[in-house]
N, C-alpha and C positions, 0 to 999 in steps of 0.2 A: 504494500500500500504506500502511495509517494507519500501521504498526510502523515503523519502525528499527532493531531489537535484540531477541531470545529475552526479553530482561530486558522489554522495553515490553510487547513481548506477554503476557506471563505476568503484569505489572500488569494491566493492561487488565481481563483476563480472571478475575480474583481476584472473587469472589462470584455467577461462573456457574456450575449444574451439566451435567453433559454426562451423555448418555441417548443408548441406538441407539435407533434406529429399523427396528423392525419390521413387514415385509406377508409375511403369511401363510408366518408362521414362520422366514422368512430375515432376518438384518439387511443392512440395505439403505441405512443410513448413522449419522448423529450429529447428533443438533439439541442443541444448549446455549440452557439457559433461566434468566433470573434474574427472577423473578416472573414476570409473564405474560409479559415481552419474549421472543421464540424466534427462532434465527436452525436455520438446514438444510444440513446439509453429504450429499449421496446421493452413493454410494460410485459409485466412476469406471466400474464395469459397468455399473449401474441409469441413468447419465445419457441415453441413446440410445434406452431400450429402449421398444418400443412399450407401452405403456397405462402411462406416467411417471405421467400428469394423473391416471386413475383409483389409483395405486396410492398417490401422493401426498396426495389429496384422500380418502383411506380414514386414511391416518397422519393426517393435518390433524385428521380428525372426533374420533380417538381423545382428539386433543390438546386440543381443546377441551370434551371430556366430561371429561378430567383438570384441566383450570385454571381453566373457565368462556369464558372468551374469551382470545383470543390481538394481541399486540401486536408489529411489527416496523419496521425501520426498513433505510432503504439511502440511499445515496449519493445524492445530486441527479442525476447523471449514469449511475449503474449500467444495466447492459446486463440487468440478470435484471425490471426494473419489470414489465413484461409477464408473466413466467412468474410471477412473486407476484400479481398481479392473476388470473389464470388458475386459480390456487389460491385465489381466493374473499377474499382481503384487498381490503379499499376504503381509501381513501388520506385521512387524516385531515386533514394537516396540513403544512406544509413550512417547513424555516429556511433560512439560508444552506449548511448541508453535507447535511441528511438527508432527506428526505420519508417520514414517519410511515403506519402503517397499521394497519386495527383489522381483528377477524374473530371474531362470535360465532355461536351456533348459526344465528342467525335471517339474519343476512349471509352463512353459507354456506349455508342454504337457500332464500334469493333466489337469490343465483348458481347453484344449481343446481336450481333448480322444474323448467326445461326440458331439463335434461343428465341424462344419464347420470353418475352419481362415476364 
């Protein structure tokens, strides 16, 4: 966990906004974005549920029609690399803690020329 204390995390997080996330009229979680950078929180019912990737990758498009392109980053070690890759992010770049990833109109319609969203 990066935090230690309510007080870190509420620093941290000073200059993000938070937004639900809506499919087809339910909310369905919370993504907080500070410029393009957008991380995704989906609410503990929606995580299981079959057509995740289509309902997900429908939020994703809207977000991108809202910002231009989208920018995210995770852990070197994170368990979710795959499910954001899945979601049409390609992986830019990596340091010591993070590996970077980009996703605009044209990178999420490569990932998906041959998919169904």
């Amino acid at each position: 966990r990066p935090w230690h204390s309510l007080a870190q995390a509420k620093q941290a997080l000073i200059g993000w906004e938070l937004h639900p996330m809506m499919f087809e009229g339910a909310e369905i979680g919370e993504y907080m974005a500070k410029g393009h950078e957008i991380h995704f929180a989906l609410n503990q019912d929606r995580r299981l549920k079959l057509g995740r990737t289509r309902m997900m990758k429908t939020v994703i498009l809207g977000l991108i029609e809202k910002y231009g392109f989208l920018v995210t980053r995770l852990y070197r070690h994170d368990k979710n690399k795959r499910l954001v890759e899945r979601f049409g992010f390609r992986q830019t770049h990596q340091d010591e803690q993070y590996v970077y990833y980009w996703l605009d109109e044209e990178t999420y319609n490569d990932c998906n020329r041959n998919t169904k969203a």
